[in-house]
N, C-alpha and C positions, 0 to 999 in steps of 0.2 A: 393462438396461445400455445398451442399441443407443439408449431413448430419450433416457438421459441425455446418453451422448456429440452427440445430432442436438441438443438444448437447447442444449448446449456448442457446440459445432461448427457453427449452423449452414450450411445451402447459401449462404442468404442470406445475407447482414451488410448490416443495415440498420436502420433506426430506429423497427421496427419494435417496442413490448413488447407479447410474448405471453403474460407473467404480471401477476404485483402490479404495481402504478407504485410501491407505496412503496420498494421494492429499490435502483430504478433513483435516484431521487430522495435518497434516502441514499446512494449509492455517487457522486453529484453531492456532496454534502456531502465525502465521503471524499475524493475526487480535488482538493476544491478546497481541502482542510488539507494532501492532500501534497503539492500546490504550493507551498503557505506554506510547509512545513518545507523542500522541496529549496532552496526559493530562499533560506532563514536557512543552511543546511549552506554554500551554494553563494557568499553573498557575504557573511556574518559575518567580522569581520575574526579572530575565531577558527575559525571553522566551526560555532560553537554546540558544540565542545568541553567548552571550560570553561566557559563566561558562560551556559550551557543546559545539558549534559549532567554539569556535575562533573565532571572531569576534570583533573587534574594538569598542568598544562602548564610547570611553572617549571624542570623537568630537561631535559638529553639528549634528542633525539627528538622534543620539541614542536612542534618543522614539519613532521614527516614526522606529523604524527597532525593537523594544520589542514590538513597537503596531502592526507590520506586522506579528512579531512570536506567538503574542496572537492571532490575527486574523487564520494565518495559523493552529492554534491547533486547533480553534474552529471547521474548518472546516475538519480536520484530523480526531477530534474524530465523529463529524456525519459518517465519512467514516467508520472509527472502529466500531460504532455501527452498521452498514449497515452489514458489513463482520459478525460481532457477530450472527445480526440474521439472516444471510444464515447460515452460519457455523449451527446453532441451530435450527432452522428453514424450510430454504428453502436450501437442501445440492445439489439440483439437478442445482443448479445456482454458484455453487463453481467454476465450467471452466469460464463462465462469468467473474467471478470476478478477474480471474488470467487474463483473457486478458484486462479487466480495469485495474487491478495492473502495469500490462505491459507497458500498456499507462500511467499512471503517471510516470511512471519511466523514462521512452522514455524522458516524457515533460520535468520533471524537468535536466534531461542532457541537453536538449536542451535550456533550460532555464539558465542553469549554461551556456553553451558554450555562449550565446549569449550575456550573462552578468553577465559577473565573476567578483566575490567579493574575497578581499584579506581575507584570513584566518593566523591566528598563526599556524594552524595547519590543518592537515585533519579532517575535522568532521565527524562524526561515520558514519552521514545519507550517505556520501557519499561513504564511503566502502561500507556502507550497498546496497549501488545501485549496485553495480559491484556482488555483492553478489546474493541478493533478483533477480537480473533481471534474470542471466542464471537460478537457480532456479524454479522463476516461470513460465517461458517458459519450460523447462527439465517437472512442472509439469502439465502444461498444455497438452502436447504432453501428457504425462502416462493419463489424465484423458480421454484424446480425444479415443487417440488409443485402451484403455481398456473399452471404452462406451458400454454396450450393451441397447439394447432395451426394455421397459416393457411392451409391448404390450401381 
């Protein structure tokens, strides 16, 4: 356990990769879609709402639910910039970031189960979870188990 947290955690943060490069180089693909997506949430004249997520917007409340999807971009692209500059930056913090990836994913199922909204249809982000989640765990194990030391 002590070595996983030192993987996770390290002393350094640097750009440095001490396992696979493929991890790292997929988790660059990843950060550069949740960019696209925070930035359609963040300036879609719906939020990608309706016009993306299916969504009912013709009742009561339909700006408080474009003002929640502009909110949610805003805070999706700080996350994208964050992944941007591990990814470019700090690569020895790439595993971190697959186990924070993990944890929103976790949340937002949890979030949907606990309070599910009727859609016209599946929304991408939602495939994309059953996608992204065994992925980024499959890539977390390769970064873990292919760690070496720089000592």
């Amino acid at each position: 356990m002590r070595n996983i947290l030192a993987i996770l955690l390290p002393a350094n943060a640097d750009d440095t990769i001490c396992g696979a490069k493929p991890p790292v180089y997929i988790f660059m693909l990843i950060a550069l879609i949740s960019t696209a997506r925070s930035l359609i949430h963040l300036l879609a004249p719906d939020g990608g709402a309706g016009s993306i997520a299916g969504m009912d917007l013709s009742g009561a409340g339909a700006d408080g639910i474009v003002f929640a999807f502009g909110l949610w971009g805003s805070s999706q692209l700080i996350d994208a910039l964050i992944q941007l500059v591990v990814v470019f930056r700090y690569r020895s913090l790439v595993p971190l970031l697959y186990v924070l990836l993990i944890l929103e994913i976790l949340l937002r199922l949890l979030v949907g189960h606990l309070r599910p909204v009727p859609f016209r249809h599946t929304p991408p982000g939602a495939i994309g979870n059953y996608i992204i989640l065994p992925l980024a765990a499959i890539l977390l194990l390769w970064s873990v188990w292919t760690h070496s030391d720089r000592g």
